[in-house]
C-alpha positions in Angstrom: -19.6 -16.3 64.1 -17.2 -13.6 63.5 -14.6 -16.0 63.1 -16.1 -18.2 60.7 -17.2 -14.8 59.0 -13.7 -14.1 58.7 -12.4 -17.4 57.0 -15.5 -17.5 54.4 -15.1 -13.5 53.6 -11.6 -14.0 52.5 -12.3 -17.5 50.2 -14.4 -15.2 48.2 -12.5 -12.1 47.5 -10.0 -14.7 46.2 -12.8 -16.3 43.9 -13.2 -12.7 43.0 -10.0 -11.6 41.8 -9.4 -14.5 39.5 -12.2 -14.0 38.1 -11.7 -10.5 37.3 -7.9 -11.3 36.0 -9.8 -14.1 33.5 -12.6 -10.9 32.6 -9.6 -8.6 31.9 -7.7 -11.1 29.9 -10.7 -11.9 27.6 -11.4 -8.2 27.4 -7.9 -8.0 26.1 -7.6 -10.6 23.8 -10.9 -9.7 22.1 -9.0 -6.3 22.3 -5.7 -7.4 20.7 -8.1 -10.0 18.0 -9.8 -6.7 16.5 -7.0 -4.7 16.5 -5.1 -7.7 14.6 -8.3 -7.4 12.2 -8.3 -4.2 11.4 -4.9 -4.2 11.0 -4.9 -7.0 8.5 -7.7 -5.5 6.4 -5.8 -2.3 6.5 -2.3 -4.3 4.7 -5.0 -5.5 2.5 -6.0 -2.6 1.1 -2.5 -1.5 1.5 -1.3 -4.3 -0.5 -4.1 -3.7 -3.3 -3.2 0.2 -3.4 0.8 -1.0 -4.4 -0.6 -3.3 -6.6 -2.7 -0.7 -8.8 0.1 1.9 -8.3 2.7 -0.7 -9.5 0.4 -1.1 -12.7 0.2 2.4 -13.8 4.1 2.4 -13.0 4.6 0.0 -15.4 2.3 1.7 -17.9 4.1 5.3 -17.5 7.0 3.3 -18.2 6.2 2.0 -21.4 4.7 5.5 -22.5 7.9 6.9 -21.4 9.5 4.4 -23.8 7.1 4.9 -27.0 7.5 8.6 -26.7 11.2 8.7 -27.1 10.8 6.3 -30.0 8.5 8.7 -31.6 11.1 11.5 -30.8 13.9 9.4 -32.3 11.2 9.0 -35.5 10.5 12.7 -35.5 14.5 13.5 -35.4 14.8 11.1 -38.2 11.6 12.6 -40.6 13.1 16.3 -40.1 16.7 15.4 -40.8 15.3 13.7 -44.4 13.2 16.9 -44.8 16.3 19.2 -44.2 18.4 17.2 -46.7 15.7 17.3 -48.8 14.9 20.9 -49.0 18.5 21.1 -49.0 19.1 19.2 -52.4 15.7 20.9 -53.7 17.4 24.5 -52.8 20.5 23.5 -54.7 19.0 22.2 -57.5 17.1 25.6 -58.0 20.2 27.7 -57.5 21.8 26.0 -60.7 
């Protein structure tokens, strides 16, 4: 019987150890599937993020524009101002 014992014992530890290797491989690829989830959801909100932060680029840059217009203005008001005062200042001296 310890022959027969000895044929049968091995047959199942190599039922066994395919079985584990197909476990294992599940575990991991459930493993590797969440990780690619999370992963995705975190370029998502990676993506969204650049997005917003592209917006408010955009926005700075068009404030950055409209400010030196106003500067260019404000150059062009005091420089009429000065030639006016100047031609006011002139006309009182005579």
């Amino acid at each position: 019987m310890s022959i027969i014992g000895d044929h049968i014992q091995p047959a199942l530890d190599a039922k066994k150890v395919p079985a584990a290797l197909v476990a294992a491989f599940l575990l991991q690829t459930a493993g590797a599937l969440f990780w690619a989830g999370s992963a995705a959801n975190r370029i998502s909100v990676l993506e969204h993020t650049v997005q917003s932060e592209q917006a408010a680029i955009a926005q700075v840059a068009v404030l950055g524009e409209q400010v030196r217009e106003m500067k260019d203005q404000l150059s062009r008001i005091e420089g009429k101002l000065d030639r006016m005062q100047g031609t006011s200042s002139q006309s009182h001296a005579q």
